[in-house]
C-alpha positions in Angstrom: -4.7 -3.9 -63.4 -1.1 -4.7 -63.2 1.3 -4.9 -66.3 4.2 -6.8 -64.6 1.6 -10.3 -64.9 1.5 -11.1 -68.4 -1.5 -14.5 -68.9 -2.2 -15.9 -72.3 -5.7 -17.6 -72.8 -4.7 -21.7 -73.8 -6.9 -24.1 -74.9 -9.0 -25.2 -71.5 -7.9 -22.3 -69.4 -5.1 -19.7 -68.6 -1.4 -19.7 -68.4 1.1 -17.7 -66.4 3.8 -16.9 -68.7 5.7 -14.0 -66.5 4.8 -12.4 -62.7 3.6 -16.0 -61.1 4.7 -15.1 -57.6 3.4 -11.2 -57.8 0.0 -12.5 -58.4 0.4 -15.4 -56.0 1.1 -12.2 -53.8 -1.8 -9.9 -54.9 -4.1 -12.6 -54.4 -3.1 -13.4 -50.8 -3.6 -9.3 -50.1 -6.9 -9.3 -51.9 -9.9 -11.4 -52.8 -9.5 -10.9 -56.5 -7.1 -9.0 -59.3 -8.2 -7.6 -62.4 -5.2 -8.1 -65.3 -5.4 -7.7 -68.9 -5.1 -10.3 -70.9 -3.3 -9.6 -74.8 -6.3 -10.5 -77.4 -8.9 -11.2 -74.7 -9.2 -7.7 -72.7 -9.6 -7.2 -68.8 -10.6 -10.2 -66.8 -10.6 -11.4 -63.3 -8.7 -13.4 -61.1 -10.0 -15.0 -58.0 -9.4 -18.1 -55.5 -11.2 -21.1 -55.5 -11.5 -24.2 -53.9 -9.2 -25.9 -57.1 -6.2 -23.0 -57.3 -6.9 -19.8 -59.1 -10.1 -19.1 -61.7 -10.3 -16.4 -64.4 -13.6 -14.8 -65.0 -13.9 -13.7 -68.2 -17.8 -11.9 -68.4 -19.7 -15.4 -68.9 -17.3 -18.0 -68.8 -15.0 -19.2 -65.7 -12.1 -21.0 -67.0 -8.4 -22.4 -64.5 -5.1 -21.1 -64.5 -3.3 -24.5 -66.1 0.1 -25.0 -64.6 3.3 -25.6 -66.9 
C-alpha cells in the first residue's frame, strides 16, 4: 500500500485527488497497486484496455479524470 496516493470513491468510479504521477509510475513498474481508500478499505489498482480500473472485492469501477 502506499500513503502518498490518496483516491476517494465518486459516484461512477474513483478519483485521484493527490499522487497522480506516483501511481502512474507504480503502475508502469507493476501489473497492479494495492492503496487504501478513506471509508472504503484496501482495493486494487490495475491497467486496462480503457485507462486504470479499481477492483474493489465484487465490483470493478474507472478512475474518472478531473
Amino acid at each position: 500500500m502506499d500513503k502518498e496516493i490518496l483516491m476517494v470513491q465518486d459516484k461512477d468510479g474513483y478519483r485521484v485527488l493527490h499522487g497522480h504521477l506516483h501511481l502512474t509510475t507504480l503502475i508502469g513498474e507493476h501489473s497492479e497497486v494495492e492503496l487504501h481508500v478513506p471509508g472504503k478499505g484496501n482495493v486494487t489498482v490495475r491497467r486496462a484496455a480503457g485507462g486504470l480500473v479499481v477492483h474493489d472485492g465484487e465490483v470493478s469501477l474507472p478512475i474518472l479524470k478531473m
